[in-house]
Every structure is written in structure tokens, then in C-alpha cells.
Phi, psi and omega in degrees: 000113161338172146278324164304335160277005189278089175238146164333286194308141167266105207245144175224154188255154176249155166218141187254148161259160131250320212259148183291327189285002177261325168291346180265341162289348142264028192298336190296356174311268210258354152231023160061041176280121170317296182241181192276142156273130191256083156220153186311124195258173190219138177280024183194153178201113179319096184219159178254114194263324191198174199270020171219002185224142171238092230244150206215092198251119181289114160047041215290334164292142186265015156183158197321330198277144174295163193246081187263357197214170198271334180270000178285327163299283163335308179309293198266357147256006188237035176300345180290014189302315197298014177254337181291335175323302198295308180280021183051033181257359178329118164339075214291157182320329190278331160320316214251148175280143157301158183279336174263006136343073179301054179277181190236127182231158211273335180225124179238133146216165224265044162309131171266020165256006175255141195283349203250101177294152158216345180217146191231121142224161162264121177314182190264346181319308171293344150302285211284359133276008177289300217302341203274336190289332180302294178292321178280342182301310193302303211277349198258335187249341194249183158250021184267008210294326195276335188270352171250009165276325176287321182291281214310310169305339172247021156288098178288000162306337188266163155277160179312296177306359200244333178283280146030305191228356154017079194299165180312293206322281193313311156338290172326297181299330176302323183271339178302301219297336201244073163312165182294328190276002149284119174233032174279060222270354158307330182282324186294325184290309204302319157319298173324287227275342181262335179258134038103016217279340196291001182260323183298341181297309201276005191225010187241174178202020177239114180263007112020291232260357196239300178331297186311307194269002163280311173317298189302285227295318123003232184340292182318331189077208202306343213277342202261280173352273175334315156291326145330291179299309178315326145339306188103349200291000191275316162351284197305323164280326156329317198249359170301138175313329183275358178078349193330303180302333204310312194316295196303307197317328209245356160251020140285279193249162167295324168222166150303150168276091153294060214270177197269301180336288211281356168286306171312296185315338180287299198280335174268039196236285191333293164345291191321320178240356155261189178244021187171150190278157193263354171222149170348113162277060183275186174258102197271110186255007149300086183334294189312322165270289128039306197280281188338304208265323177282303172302338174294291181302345164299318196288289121045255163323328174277353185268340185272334165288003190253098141317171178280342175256012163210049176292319229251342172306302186299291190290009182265337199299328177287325210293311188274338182284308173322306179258030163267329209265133193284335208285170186308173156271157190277087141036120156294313173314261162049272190312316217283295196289339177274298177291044179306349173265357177299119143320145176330295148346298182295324167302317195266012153272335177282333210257341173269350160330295200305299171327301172297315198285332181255029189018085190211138133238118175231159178229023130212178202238097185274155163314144165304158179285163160345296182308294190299330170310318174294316185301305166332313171288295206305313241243310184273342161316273181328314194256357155273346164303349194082024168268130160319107197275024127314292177335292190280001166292305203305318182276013178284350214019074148254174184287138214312350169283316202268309191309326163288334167299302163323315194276349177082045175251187204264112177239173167241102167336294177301032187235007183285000000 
């Protein structure tokens, strides 16, 4: 031990388990066990902590044997104690707290060089991955999936924070659970105030499963809405690299929202791979422009994103968001005045991008036509009535053309 570590103030260490082989050697601890439990214990144990770490914790004992007494505990997590032994500094008996003690100290940290142990406790990580491994085994093996996901979300034992931090597996079965023929929507909310989903989106690639929970949410009405939106996930799902979402977004909503929220969120998805934005980051105090410069920089973003293996992806998400959206189509002058540090070149590859994808090429930013203004009121009818919009498209009863039309799939108008 240093000298430096040697300070005036009197400091205590915390130890945390992670591991089962550590709770049953501390069980006399920490679970007011009488005797020792007699099972084979292991010096590691393969555990999942959170929806981004995968962790691999050793062990803290240094041997087979159970942990029966306070001073055998100290001994094997305070080694550095022995020096104080040798120099006769030792902390007197009367000083130390019992270890089954709940006292309170103003600072515990978990240095393992400071010798004065005060707290053993099991973390909240280790319930709550049993319990989730416990639910995926159920959901996987059984015919129980909807009925042991509703006890797990309302097992008030757990924290807020601990629903929160979910690994994927479990998340997934929440959302498999909410098929259209789910009508429980007391489980769907409950699901909403507790869970996370808007993290699983940036990490999934099956988009169904965002169709589904878009669908519930649908049905509940405002109020599930209103959480929804407050989430991001609808962002998130736009702006996923892979275009997966858009096709589910817009049978959800009538247009994208290009909100000042969903700009920020743009610019730091860009930012992430560039060092610096492709148009003046000035302050625009004009709605109408503001939205004009978030749709540019949407182009923008989707042109940076088409890998070769997701060309074809990228352009139909503008094809569809473009024919959701009322606004003019964007201009080559446009592109040319906003993106001014671009080469020509580089201009007329985002603008014939842009150009195949909505089969358009203008040179001014004329009103959208008569037709597309309708598909637009009617598309925006249906989703302020509360409708799904396939459903409520289906119940207008027209005929397959128009119904295709509606849905924003690819027709030749002049052929209705």
C-alpha cells in the first residue's frame, strides 16, 4: 500500500455480488440464511446486466468454501487490512459496525484498497436477471406468453429503473405479445409507462413488430399517443439507418411531423458521421423555412445512407414519405443554394437521387397537384378520426385503385 493512500478521514468500502456463487457464500449475510446452502458452487457466472453490457463478473471469493463468520468476510474482501495488522493500526473492535448492521455512512466506495469493509449487499441486477431469464424461458417454451408478461410488468418488487434497462430478449416478447387480436390495452399502457422501446428500435431490424405496437397504440387513443410521441420513437424509427420503419410510420401517421424536435435529432444523426452540417447552422426564425432546410437536410441524410445494399431501400422511404407529405417538391436551385460547400457533381448525385425517387424532376417548387392535395386531406381525415390508416382507408369502400393510392403504394394514376 502507498503512502498516498494513507489519509486522516476514515473511509469504508462497499462490495456489491453480481454472482449466485457469491450470494449463496454470502448468504448468512445477506439473506438471514441460519446455515449455508449445500450446493455446488462455481467461480464465475455468465450474467446480463443491461440492454448494452455483457458482462463477465468474477467471482469475489478466493475459495470453495462458504463465508460464515464476519471476520472471514473482511479477511477476503479487505486484504489490504494486513498491513495495518503488521503496523498495529488496526481499526479498534469497538469502531466497526457489525456487517448486518443497516448504518449509514456519508461516503462507501467500492475501492477494494481500502481495508475497513461496511457493506455486502446484492445488487438489484441479480433479481432482476433471473427474473427475466425466468420470462424468457416462459415465453419460449410455454403457451403462456401474454399471461406471465402481464404479472411481470406489474411485479411492483422490481424499480421503475430496472423495467427501463430490459435486455432485448425480453423487450421482443413484449412486443411479439401485441398482435392486432390483442385487446388488453390496460397491458399496452402499462407497457408504454414502463418500457424503453424507442432504444430497441436502433438495435432491431424486424419491422412487424414496430407495425404491431404502432397498431396498439392506435387503438388506445390520445392518451397512449401522447406517450408515444413524448418517447421519440417515431423519430427513431425515420431516422433508423436502415429505412426499415418508414412503410409501418405512415400507416400510423398521415405524414411525417418535421418538427424542430425531429431536426435536432437529424443533425446529431448526421453530425455522428460528419464533422460539421452541409447547410449554415444559422438561426431561421421562419416555421416555413425551418421545415424547408429539415426537409433538405432529410435528403440530405438519406443520400448518405445508401449503401449498396440499401439503395433501393432509401429511395422508396423518400418515394413514400414525398408522397405523404403536402409540401412542394425540392428544387435543384434549392439543393444548389442550400448545400453551397458541395460540388457540382456531388449536387446533381443527391438531386437525381432525389429525382428517381419521387419520378419527378422540377425546376420550381410549384403546389403539389389537385390529386395528391386530396390523398393528403383524406390520409390526414382518417388519422385525426383515430383510424389505422389501412383500416380506414379499406372502409371507405373505393375501389382498389384508389385504395392503393391512398395507401401511398406505387400506381400510375392515369391508369385509375
Amino acid at each position: 500500500m502507498c503512502f498516498e493512500d494513507f489519509t486522516p478521514k476514515l473511509k469504508h468500502v462497499k462490495v456489491k455480488l453480481w454472482t449466485a456463487a457469491d450470494v449463496v457464500q454470502h448468504s448468512f449475510l445477506v439473506q438471514d440464511s441460519i446455515s449455508s446452502l449445500n450446493l455446488e458452487l462455481c467461480q464465475s457466472y455468465d450474467i446480463r446486466t443491461s440492454l448494452k453490457v455483457v458482462g463477465y463478473y468474477p467471482s469475489f471469493s478466493v475459495c470453495k468454501g462458504f463465508i460464515d463468520t464476519e471476520e472471514k468476510c473482511r479477511k477476503i474482501h479487505t486484504s489490504s487490512r494486513n498491513v495495518f495488522y503488521s503496523l498495529h493500526l488496526d481499526l479498534p473492535k469497538g469502531r466497526e459496525e457489525s456487517l448486518k448492521t443497516h448504518f449509514q455512512l456519508d461516503k462507501l466506495s467500492y475501492d477494494d484498497r481500502i481495508p475497513h469493509l461496511a457493506k455486502v449487499f446484492i445488487g438489484d441486477e441479480f433479481y432482476a436477471d433471473i427474473l427475466c431469464r425466468l420470462v424468457d424461458y416462459a415465453c419460449k417454451y410455454t403457451n403462456l406468453n401474454v399471461k406471465v408478461l402481464k404479472w411481470f410488468i406489474k411485479f411492483g418488487a422490481l424499480k421503475k429503473s430496472i423495467f427501463r434497462e430490459l435486455p432485448f430478449y425480453v423487450i421482443y416478447h413484449f412486443l411479439d405479445s401485441m398482435q392486432p387480436g390483442l385487446s388488453d390495452l390496460v397491458f399496452v399502457e402499462e407497457c408504454l409507462k414502463k418500457l424503453r422501446f424507442q432504444i430497441w428500435v436502433d438495435f432491431s431490424e424486424k419491422h412487424v413488430r414496430v407495425a404491431n405496437l404502432f397498431y396498439q397504440v392506435r387503438l388506445g387513443g390520445e392518451r397512449f399517443e401522447r406517450r408515444i410521441r413524448n418517447s421519440g420513437i417515431i423519430h427513431c424509427c425515420l431516422l433508423h439507418p436502415t429505412f426499415l420503419y418508414v412503410a409501418d410510420v405512415l400507416k400510423y401517421l398521415d405524414s411525417p411531423r418535421f418538427c424542430d424536435r425531429f431536426r435536432v435529432l437529424l443533425e446529431k444523426r448526421i453530425l455522428e458521421k460528419n464533422s460539421q452540417l452541409p447547410v449554415p447552422n444559422s438561426v431561421i426564425r421562419s416555421s416555413a423555412r425551418r421545415r424547408r432546410r429539415t426537409l433538405l437536410l432529410h435528403l440530405y441524410w438519406t443520400h448518405m445512407n445508401r449503401t449498396d445494399n440499401r439503395y433501393a431501400a432509401a429511395s422508396e422511404s423518400l418515394r413514400l414519405i414525398w408522397n405523404s407529405l403536402p409540401d412542394p417538391f425540392i428544387t435543384l436551385e434549392e439543393i444548389t443554394a442550400q448545400f453551397r460547400t458541395f460540388s457540382h457533381r456531388r449536387i446533381a448525385k443527391i438531386y437525381n437521387f432525389y429525382s428517381l425517387a419521387i419520378g419527378e424532376f422540377r425546376t420550381a417548387a410549384d403546389i403539389r397537384s389537385l390529386k395528391h392535395l386530396c390523398r393528403s386531406t383524406i390520409r390526414r381525415r382518417l388519422w385525426q378520426n383515430g383510424h389505422w390508416l389501412p383500416d380506414g382507408i379499406e372502409k371507405l369502400g373505393l375501389n382498389s385503385e384508389y385504395k392503393s393510392y391512398l395507401n401511398l403504394e406505387k400506381i400510375d394514376f392515369w391508369q385509375m
